[in-house]
Structures are given as C-alpha cells and as structure tokens.
C-alpha positions as CSV (number, residue, x, y, z in Angstrom):
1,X,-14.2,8.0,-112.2
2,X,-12.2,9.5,-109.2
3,X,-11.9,12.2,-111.4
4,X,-15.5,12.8,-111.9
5,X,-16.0,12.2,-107.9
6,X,-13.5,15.0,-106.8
7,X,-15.1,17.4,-109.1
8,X,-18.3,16.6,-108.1
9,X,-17.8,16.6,-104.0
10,X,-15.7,20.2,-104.7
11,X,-18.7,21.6,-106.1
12,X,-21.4,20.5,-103.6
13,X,-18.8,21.8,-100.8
14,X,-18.6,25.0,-102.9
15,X,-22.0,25.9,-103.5
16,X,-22.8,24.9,-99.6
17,X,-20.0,27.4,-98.6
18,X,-21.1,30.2,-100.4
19,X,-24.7,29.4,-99.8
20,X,-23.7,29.5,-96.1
21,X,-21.8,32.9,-95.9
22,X,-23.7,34.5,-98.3
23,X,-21.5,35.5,-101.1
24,X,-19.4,37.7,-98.2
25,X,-16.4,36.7,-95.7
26,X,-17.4,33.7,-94.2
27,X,-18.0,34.1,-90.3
28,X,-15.9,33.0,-87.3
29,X,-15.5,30.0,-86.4
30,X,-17.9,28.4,-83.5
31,X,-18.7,25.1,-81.7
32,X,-21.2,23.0,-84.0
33,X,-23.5,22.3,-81.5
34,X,-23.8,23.7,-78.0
35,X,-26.7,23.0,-74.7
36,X,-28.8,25.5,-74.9
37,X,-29.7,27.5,-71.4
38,X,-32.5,29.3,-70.5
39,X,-31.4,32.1,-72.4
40,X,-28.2,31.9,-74.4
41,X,-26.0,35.0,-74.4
42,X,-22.5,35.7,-75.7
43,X,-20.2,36.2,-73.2
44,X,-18.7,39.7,-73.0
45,X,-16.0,41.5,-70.8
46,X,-17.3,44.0,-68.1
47,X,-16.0,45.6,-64.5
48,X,-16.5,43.6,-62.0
49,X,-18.5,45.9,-59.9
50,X,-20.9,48.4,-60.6
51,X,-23.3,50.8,-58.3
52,X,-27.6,49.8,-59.0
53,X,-29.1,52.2,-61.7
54,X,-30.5,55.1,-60.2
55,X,-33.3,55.3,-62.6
56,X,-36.2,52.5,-62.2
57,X,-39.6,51.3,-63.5
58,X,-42.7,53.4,-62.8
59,X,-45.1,51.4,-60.1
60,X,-48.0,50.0,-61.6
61,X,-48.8,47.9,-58.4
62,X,-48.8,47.4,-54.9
63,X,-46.5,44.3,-53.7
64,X,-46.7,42.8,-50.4
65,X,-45.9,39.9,-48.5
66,X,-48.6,39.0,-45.9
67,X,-47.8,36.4,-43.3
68,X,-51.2,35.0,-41.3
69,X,-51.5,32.9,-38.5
70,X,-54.4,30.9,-36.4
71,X,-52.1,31.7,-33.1
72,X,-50.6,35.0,-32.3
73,X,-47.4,33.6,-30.9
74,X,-46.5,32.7,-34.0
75,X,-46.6,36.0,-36.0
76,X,-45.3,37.4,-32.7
77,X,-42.1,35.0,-33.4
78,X,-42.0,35.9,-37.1
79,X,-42.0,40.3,-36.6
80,X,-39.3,39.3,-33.5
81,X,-37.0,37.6,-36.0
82,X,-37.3,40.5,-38.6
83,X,-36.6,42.9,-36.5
84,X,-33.6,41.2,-35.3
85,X,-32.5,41.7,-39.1
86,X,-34.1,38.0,-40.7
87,X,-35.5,38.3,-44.1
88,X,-39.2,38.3,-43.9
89,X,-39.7,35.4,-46.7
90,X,-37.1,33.1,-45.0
91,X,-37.9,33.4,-42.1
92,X,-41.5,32.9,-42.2
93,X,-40.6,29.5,-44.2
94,X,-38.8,28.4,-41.1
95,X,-41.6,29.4,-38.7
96,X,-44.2,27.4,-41.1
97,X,-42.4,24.6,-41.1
98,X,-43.0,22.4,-37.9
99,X,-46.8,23.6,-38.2
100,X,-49.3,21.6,-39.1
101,X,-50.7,23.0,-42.7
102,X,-53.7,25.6,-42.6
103,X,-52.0,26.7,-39.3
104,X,-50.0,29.5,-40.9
105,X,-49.5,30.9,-44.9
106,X,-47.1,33.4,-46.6
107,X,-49.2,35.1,-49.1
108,X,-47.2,37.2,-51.9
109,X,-48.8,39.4,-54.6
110,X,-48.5,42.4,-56.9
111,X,-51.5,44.3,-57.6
112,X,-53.7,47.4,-58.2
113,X,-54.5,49.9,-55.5
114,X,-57.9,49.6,-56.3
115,X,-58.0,46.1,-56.0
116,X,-55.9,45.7,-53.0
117,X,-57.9,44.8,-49.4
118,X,-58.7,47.9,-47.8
119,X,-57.5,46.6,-44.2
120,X,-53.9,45.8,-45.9
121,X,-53.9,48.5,-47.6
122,X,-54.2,50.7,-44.6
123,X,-51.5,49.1,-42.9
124,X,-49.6,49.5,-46.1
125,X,-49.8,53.3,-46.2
126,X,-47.0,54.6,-44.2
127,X,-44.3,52.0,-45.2
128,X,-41.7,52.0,-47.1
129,X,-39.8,49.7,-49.1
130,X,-38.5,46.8,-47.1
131,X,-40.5,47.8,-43.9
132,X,-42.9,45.8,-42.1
133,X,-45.7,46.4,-40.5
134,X,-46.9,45.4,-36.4
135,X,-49.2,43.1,-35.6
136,X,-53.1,43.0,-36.6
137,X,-56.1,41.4,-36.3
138,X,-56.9,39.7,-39.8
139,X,-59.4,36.7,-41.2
140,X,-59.7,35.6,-37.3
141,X,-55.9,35.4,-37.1
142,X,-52.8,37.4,-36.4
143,X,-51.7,38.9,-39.3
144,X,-48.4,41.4,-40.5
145,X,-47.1,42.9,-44.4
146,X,-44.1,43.6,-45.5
147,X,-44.0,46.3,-48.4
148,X,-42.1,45.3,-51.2
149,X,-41.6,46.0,-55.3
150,X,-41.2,44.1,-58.0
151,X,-39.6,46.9,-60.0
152,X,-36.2,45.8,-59.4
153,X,-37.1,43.0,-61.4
154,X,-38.7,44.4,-64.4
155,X,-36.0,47.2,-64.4
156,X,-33.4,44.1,-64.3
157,X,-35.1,42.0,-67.3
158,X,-35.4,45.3,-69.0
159,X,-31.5,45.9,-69.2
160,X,-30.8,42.0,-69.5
161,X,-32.7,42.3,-73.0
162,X,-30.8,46.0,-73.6
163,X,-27.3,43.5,-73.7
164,X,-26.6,46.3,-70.3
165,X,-25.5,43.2,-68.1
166,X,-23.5,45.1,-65.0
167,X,-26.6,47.5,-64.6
168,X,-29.4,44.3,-64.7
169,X,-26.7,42.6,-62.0
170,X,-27.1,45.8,-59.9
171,X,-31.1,45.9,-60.2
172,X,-31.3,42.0,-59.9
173,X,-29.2,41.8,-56.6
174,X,-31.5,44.6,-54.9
175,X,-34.5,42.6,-55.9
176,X,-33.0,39.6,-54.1
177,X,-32.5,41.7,-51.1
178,X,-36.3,41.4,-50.5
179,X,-36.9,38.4,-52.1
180,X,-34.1,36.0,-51.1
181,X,-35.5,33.0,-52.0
182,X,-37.0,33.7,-56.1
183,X,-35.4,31.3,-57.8
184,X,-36.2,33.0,-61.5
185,X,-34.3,35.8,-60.1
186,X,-31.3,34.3,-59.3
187,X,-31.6,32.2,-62.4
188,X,-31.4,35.3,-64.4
189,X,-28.4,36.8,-62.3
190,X,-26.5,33.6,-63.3
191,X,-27.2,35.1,-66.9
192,X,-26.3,38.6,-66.1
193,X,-22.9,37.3,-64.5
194,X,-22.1,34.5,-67.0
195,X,-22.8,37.3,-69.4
196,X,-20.1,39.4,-67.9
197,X,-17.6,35.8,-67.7
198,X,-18.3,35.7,-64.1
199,X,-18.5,32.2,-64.6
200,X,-18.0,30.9,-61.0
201,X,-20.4,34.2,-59.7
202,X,-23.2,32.5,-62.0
203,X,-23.0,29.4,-60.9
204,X,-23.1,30.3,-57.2
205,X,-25.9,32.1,-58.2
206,X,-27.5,29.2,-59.6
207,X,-26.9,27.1,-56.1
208,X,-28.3,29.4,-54.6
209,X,-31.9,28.9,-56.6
210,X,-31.4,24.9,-56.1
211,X,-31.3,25.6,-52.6
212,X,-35.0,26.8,-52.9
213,X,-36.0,24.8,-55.7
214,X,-33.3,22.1,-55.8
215,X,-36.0,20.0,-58.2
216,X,-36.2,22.4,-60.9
217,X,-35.3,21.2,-64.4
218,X,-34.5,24.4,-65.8
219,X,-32.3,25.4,-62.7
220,X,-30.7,21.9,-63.3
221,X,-30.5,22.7,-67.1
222,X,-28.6,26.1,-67.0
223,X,-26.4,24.7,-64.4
224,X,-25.4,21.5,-66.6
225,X,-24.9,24.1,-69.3
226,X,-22.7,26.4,-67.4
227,X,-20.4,23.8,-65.9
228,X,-20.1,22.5,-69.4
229,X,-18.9,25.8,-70.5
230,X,-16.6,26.0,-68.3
231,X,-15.3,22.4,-69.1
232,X,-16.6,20.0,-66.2
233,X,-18.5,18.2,-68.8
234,X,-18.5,15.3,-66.5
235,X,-20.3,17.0,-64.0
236,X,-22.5,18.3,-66.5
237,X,-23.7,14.8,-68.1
238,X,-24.8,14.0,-64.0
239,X,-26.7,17.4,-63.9
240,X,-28.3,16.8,-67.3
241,X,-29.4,13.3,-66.8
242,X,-31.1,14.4,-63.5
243,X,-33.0,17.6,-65.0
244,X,-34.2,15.0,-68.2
245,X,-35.4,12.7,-65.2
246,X,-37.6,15.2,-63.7
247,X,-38.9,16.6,-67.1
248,X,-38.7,13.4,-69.5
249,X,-41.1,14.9,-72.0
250,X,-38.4,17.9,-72.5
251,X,-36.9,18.3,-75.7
252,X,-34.5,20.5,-75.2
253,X,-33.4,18.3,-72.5
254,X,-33.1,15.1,-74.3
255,X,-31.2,17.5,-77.1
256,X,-28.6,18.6,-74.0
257,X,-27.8,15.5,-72.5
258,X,-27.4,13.6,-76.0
259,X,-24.7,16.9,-76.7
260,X,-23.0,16.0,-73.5
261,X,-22.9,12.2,-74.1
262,X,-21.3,12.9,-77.1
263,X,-18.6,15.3,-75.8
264,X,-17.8,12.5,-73.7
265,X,-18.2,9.7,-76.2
266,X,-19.8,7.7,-74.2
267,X,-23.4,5.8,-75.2
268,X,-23.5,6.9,-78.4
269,X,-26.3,4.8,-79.7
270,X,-28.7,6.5,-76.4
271,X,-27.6,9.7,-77.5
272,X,-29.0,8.9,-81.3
273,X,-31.9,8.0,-79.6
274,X,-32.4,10.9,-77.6
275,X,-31.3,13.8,-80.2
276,X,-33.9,11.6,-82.9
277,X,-36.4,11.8,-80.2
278,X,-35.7,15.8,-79.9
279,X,-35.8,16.6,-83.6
280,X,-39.1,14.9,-83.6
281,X,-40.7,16.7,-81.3
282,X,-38.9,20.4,-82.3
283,X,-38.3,19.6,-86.2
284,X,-37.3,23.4,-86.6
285,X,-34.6,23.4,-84.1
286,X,-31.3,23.6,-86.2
287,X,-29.4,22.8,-83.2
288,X,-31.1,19.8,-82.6
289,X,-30.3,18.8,-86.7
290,X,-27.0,19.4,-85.9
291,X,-25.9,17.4,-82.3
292,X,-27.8,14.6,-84.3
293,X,-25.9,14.2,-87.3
294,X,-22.8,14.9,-85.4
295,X,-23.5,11.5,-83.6
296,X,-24.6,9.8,-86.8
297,X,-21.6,10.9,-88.0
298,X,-19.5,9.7,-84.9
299,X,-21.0,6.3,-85.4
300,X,-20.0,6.0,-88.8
301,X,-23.5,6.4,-90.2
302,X,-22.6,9.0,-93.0
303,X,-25.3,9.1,-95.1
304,X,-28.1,9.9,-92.0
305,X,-25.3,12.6,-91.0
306,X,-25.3,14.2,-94.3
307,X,-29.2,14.7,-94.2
308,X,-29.2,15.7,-90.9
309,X,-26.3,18.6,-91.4
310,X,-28.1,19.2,-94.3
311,X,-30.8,19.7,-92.5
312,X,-29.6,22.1,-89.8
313,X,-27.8,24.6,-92.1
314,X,-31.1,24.8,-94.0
315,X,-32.6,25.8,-90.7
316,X,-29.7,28.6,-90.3
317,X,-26.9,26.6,-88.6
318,X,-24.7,28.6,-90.6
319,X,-21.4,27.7,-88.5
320,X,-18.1,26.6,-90.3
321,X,-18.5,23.7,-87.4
322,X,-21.4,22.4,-89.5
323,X,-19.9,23.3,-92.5
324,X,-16.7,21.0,-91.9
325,X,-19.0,18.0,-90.6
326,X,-20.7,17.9,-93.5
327,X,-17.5,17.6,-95.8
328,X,-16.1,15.0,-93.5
329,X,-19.5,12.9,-93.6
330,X,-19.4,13.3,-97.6
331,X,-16.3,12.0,-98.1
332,X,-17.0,9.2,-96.5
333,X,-19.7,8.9,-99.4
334,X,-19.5,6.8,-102.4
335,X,-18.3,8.3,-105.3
336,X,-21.7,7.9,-107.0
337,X,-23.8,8.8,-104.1
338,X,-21.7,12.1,-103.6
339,X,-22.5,12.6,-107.6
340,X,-26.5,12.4,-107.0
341,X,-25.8,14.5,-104.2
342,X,-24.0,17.0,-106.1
343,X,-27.0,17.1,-108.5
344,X,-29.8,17.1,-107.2
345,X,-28.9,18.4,-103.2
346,X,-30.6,22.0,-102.4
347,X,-28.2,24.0,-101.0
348,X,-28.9,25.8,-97.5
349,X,-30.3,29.4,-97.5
350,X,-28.0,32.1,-97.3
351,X,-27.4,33.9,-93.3
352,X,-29.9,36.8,-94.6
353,X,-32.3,33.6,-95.1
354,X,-32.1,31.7,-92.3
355,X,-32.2,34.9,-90.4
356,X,-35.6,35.9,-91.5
357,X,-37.0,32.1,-91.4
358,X,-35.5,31.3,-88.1
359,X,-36.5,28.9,-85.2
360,X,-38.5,30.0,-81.7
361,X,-35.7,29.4,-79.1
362,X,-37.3,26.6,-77.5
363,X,-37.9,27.2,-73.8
364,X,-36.8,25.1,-70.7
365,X,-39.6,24.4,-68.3
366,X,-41.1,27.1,-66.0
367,X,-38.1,28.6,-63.0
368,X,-39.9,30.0,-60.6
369,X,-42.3,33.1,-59.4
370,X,-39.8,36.0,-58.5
371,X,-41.8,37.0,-56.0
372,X,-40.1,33.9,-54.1
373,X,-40.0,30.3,-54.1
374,X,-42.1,30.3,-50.0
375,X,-44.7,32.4,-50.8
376,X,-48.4,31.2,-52.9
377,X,-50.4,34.0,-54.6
378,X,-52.7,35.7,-52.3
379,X,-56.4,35.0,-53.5
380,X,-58.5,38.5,-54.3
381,X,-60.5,39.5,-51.2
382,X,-64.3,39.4,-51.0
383,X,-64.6,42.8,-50.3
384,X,-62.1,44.1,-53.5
385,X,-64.4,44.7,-56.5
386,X,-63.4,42.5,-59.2
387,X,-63.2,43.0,-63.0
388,X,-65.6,40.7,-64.9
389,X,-63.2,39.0,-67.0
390,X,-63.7,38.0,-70.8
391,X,-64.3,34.7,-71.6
392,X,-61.1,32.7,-72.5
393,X,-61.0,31.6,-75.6
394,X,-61.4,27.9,-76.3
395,X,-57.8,25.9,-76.3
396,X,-56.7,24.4,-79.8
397,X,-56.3,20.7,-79.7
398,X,-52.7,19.6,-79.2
399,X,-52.6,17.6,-82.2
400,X,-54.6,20.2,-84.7
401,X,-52.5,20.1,-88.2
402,X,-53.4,23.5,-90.0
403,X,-56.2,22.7,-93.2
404,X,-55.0,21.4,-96.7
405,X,-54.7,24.6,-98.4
406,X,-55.5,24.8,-102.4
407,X,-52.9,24.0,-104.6
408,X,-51.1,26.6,-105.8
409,X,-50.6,27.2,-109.5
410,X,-47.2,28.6,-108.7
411,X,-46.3,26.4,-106.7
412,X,-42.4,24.7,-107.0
413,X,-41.2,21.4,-105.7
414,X,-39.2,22.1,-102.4
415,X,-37.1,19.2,-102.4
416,X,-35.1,17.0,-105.3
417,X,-35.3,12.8,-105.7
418,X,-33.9,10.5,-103.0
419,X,-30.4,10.3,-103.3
420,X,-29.4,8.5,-100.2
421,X,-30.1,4.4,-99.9
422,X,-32.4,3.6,-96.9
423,X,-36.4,2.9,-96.5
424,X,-39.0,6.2,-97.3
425,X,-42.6,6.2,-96.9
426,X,-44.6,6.7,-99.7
427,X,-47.5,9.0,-98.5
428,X,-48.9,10.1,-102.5
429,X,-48.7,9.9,-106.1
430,X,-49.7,12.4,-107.6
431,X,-50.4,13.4,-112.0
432,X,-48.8,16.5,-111.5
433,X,-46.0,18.3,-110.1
434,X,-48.0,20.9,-109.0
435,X,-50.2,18.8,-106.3
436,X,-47.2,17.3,-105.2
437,X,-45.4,20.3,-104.2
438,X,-48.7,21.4,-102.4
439,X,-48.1,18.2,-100.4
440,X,-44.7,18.4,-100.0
441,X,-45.5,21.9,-98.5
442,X,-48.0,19.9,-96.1
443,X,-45.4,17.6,-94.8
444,X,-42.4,20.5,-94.2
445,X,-44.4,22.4,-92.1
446,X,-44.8,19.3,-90.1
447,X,-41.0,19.3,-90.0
448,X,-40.6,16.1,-92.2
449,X,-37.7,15.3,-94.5
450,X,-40.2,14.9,-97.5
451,X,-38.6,13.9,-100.9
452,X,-39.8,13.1,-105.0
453,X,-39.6,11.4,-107.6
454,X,-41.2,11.0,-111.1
455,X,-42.9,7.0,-111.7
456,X,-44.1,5.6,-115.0
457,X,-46.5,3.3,-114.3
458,X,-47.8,0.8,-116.6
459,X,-51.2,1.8,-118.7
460,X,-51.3,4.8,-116.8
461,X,-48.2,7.4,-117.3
462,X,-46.3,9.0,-115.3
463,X,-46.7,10.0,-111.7
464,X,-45.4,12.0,-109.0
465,X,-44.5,10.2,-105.8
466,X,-44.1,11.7,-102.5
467,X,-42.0,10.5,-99.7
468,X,-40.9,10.5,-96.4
469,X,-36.8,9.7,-95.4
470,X,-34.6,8.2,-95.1
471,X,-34.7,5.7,-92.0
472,X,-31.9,3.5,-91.4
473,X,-34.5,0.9,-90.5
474,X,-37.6,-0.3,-91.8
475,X,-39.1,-0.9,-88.4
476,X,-38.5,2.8,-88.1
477,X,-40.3,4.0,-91.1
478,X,-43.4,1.7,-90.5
479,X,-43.6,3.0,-87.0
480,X,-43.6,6.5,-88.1
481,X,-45.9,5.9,-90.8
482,X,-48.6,4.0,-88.5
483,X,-48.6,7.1,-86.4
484,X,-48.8,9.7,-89.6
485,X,-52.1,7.3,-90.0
486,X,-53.1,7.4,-86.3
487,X,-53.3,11.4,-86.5
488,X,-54.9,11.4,-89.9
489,X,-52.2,12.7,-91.7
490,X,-52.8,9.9,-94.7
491,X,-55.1,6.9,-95.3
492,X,-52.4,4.2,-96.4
493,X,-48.8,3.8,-97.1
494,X,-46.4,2.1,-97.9
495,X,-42.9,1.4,-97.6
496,X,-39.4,1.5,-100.2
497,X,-36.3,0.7,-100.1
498,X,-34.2,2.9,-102.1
C-alpha cells in the first residue's frame, strides 16, 4: 500500500510541476504569498540621481489654484506669505484654518480655455508656471490664481507605466513643487523610488502623504507593505490593522493583514477568517487562494490547504513557493485520499494559461486628487458655456449574476468528483452530463469551488449531482447555501457529508 501511495503522490506532484512551468525550466524561486500595494513593481537597480526629462506632455488644459476670501486682509496675508517664498496650497490651508467655514476656499481645477471664467482667465494670461497673480475683485470677495500644470503628472505616470522609474521620479518631484500637499503624487513617488530600492526614500515619501491624508487606507496600505518589505513586519501588522479599520469592507486589506499575521504566527484562526472573507469577496485573486491555504496549512488543516493551493495555481500562482506548499500539505494526506487525488485532481494551467486568463489586480481604495489634498474642485462658472452632457447610463445592480446561458452541446465537465472529506452543498442533479457542466460553468464564474459526481437513484437511473465545497463545517456550508438562496442563485439545497 505505501508502495501504491508514493507512486501515486510522485505523479500528482509531477504532473503539477510540469503543468506549472509549462513543459520549460521552471522559474525562480519567489515568496508564496506577498501584500499587495497600490501598484506592485519589481524592484530594480538605478542611479540615485537623475536631472527631470526635458521633454513633457502637450497642455490640454488650463490649471489654476484660486484662493477667495469675504475679507481682503485675508488674501492680502495669503499673496504676502507667497511672496516671501510659502507654497501657495500650504499656505492657504494655514490661513483657512482659524476661519469660520464659507469665510475663505482654495479652489483647484484643470480645464479647457474655453470653458475657463473669462475674469480668471484674464488674470491668467501673462503668467507663467508657478506665478501668482495680485489681488482682484472676484464673487464679492478678494480673490488671487496661481498658474499651475498638471503635466508633470501625466508625464510622471506615463514613464512609471514605461518601467522608466529615475525619469517618472524627476517629473513627479517637479509636480510636487507646486502641489506640496497631493497625496496620490507622493504615493506614486514612493513607487518610483521603491522601484529604484530606494526603500527608505519611499517611505518618507509615503509620510509625507499621511501628513495630508494621515486617514487614508491606501496610504496606510502601501506603507504596511513597504515596511514589510523591508522586514519590520511588526510595524507592518499595526499599519495594516489600522488601514482595515478605516476601510473594513476592503478585501485586499483583510487579504494583507491575514499575510502579515501569519508572517508573525500570531492569531492564526483570525487570519483564516480574514483571508476566507477575502477569497469570498475576490474569488479570482490567486493571491488571496494562496495566503489562505498557507494558513490552513499552518494550522494543520491539510486537506482545506490542498484545495486552496490548488486553487491559486489554477488562477496562475505559478511560484515554486506554492508549488512546495502544496507537496508539504499532501503529504500530510492519507494514502488513499492522495490516491483519489492523484486520479481525479485537474492539474493547474500552464504560465501561457494563466497568463491569458489572469486576475484584475484588485485596487486599494481611492489616494487622493493630485492636484492636492487642501484644495475642492472649483464649480463651472455661470458665465462659461457648458457642454450638454449625455445621459449616464443606468448603474447595474450590485448583485446582478449574468443570465443562464443555453447549454452547450460541447460542453465538458470542469471539475472531477469530491475527493476531499468535509460537507458540500448540493445545488442540482441533473440526467446529463451536459447540463451539469453548463451549471458548473454558472457557479465558476461566481468563483465557487463547484464539484460532481454520478448518483443512481432508485426507479429512476442515474443522475448528475452538482456541488459546492468543501467546508470544514456544516454551519459553514448551510450559511453559504442560505445566502446562494437569498440572491436567487437556487431554490433548495441541501447538505452532504462526504
């Protein structure tokens, strides 16, 4: 029998292998799971200093800031301080902030010329980048403008996505020299520099945006991720558990702090419960598959782990990391579960595969407006003609499920039998194989673990049966199966225990 066993588990780790490497040399080794960031680079060697590109973005718009105040003392104090060499945005928070509100506003905007006020666009006329303007009469108030661009930004984005990192530091840096305090922008210099390995660069950087924003969860996010990769994963658990308390609803949060719990091994049963509540709500994130059978696997749950690693390398986790979790999780196996699985298991798509059918990145909340974090969007003037805009287009429901599509005479069932014990819900039976493949179909695109199996049933033949699974625990499967019913997924279920 132990014979049999070995034979077995060496061919299901075989035809994983090659599966995941695709027949060629297999790839480098890598972490198996990582935090994701707001956008995930590879880190890459550059000079530390480099001049801004001399090239930049043609100007579609007009960009201003416009200060306005009731009293003209007020923006008499603001043009005072900018002319003693004070950033405009900065210090017009300052000004604004012992006033009563309505009493003063920063205004920021980008826009046409033809849309622009005529009376700020006349003041606008003769200056240049950077300068402001004196003192006029504006909406029965004092008003002054400061000419700006937002081409420094673009241009910087631009050469982020090119993989130029030293040039989209360069464009990003002059951008923050008229707009101190937009927090996106420094969150995508911390990018550009961690980019470069100017790891302690990036997360000054990323102070500096909490300084303007110090609630933001996706500031909070990309600096829990940073300081992890730089190994304070301490500090990082505190960072991530205060980003998933102001955004609770986050996925990728819940998926980042249950990654640093378990770096730390500490509350391993609230990380399961967090990286289950992730790959619920983002079932196409292999990432998420991954951190979650890593814990399962941690806490001695082996069969879970197996289906979640499973899992993420058919997504396109296709790292030896979650190659060699899943070995270690199977031989913790019985011999005759490891048999069924060597039967009946699929094996994960190849890398050319999961290329083509990856995953969205999913995205952290919202950073910031890089036109700064002081300044509101200035409203359109009455006096500026104004497009008549299309009508929007109605919004989808949240829940909507896509229509039952006809079964498919070609269709092929995407999944083998249950092989691992636990509880499944049984959402159909079906006469034939090919209307429950169209099911199954149904249920993966909701990003369920749907499997089958073939049922004779007294008087009546045999039967296909669809399922959902495995759950460690009944009370589990029920509650997933009441809400499949709630959202009218299926009419009845019930539930086995395999």
């Amino acid at each position: 029998m132990r014979g049999k066993f070995g034979a077995a588990l060496v061919i299901l780790v075989l035809a994983l292998t090659l599966a995941a490497c695709g027949g060629k040399k297999a790839p480098e080794a890598e972490p198996p799971a990582t935090p994701e960031a707001a956008a995930t680079q590879e880190i890459a060697t550059a000079p530390e200093t480099a001049a801004a590109p001399e090239t930049a973005l043609p100007e579609k718009n007009i960009c201003l800031y416009l200060f306005w105040s009731h009293a003209p003392e007020t923006a008499q104090e603001l043009l005072a301080q900018v002319q003693k060499g004070q950033k405009f945005s900065l210090a017009a928070r300052e000004i604004m902030k012992p006033l009563p509100e309505g009493a003063a506003r920063l205004n920021a905007t980008c826009m046409p010329p033809n849309q622009l006020d005529p009376i700020l666009a006349q003041h606008l006329q003769e200056l240049e980048i950077g300068q402001t303007s004196f003192l006029f009469d504006y909406q029965d108030g004092t008003a002054l403008v400061m000419r700006t661009t937002d081409q420094y930004w673009r241009q910087g984005a631009e050469l982020f996505k090119q993989g130029d990192y030293v040039q989209a530091e360069a464009s990003l840096r002059r951008h923050l020299e008229l707009h101190p305090d937009a927090t996106a922008v420094w969150q995508a210099l911390s990018e550009a520099l961690a980019a470069q390995g100017k790891n302690d660069q990036a997360l000054e950087a990323l102070n500096q945006a909490l300084l303007y924003a110090p609630d933001n969860p996706a500031i909070l996010n990309d600096q829990a991720t940073l300081l992890a990769r730089v190994g304070r994963r301490a500090e990082a658990l505190t960072v991530y558990e205060r980003a998933l308390g102001l955004a609770p609803g986050s996925p990728l949060l819940m998926h980042n702090l249950a990654w640093a719990l378990l770096e730390q091994d500490q509350e391993l049963s609230r990380a399961q419960e967090l990286a289950t509540q992730a790959v619920r709500l983002e079932p196409q994130q292999p990432r998420f598959w991954d951190t979650l059978g890593r814990i399962q696997k941690a806490r001695g749950e082996y069969a879970e782990a197996v289906i979640s690693l499973h899992r993420a390398a058919s997504l396109g986790a296709q790292s030896q990391g979650n190659q060699q979790d899943l070995t270690d999780a199977l031989l913790k196996l019985p011999p005759e579960v490891v048999s069924r699985l060597s039967k009946s298991m699929q094996a994960p798509p190849t890398a050319k595969q999961a290329k083509a059918t990856a995953p969205a990145k999913t995205a952290p909340p919202q950073s910031g407006d890089p036109m700064g974090a002081g300044a509101t969007p200035m409203p359109m003037p009455p006096q500026a003609k104004q497009a008549t805009p299309s009508p929007a287009p109605a919004p989808a429901p949240a829940a909507q499920e896509a229509p039952p599509q006809a079964a498919n005479p070609q269709a092929k069932l995407p999944a083998p039998a249950p092989i691992v014990p636990g509880y499944y819900i049984l959402v159909g039976s079906f006469r034939t194989d090919q209307l429950a493949a169209n099911e199954m179909h149904r249920w993966r695109r909701r990003g369920q673990a749907v499997w089958m199996e073939w049922k004779q049933v007294s008087h009546k033949g045999d039967w296909v049966r669809v399922m959902l699974g495995p759950y460690q625990k009944r009370d589990d499967a029920v509650q997933d199966a009441r809400t499949f019913r709630q959202k009218g997924f299926i009419k009845s279920y019930r539930i086995l225990e395999k």
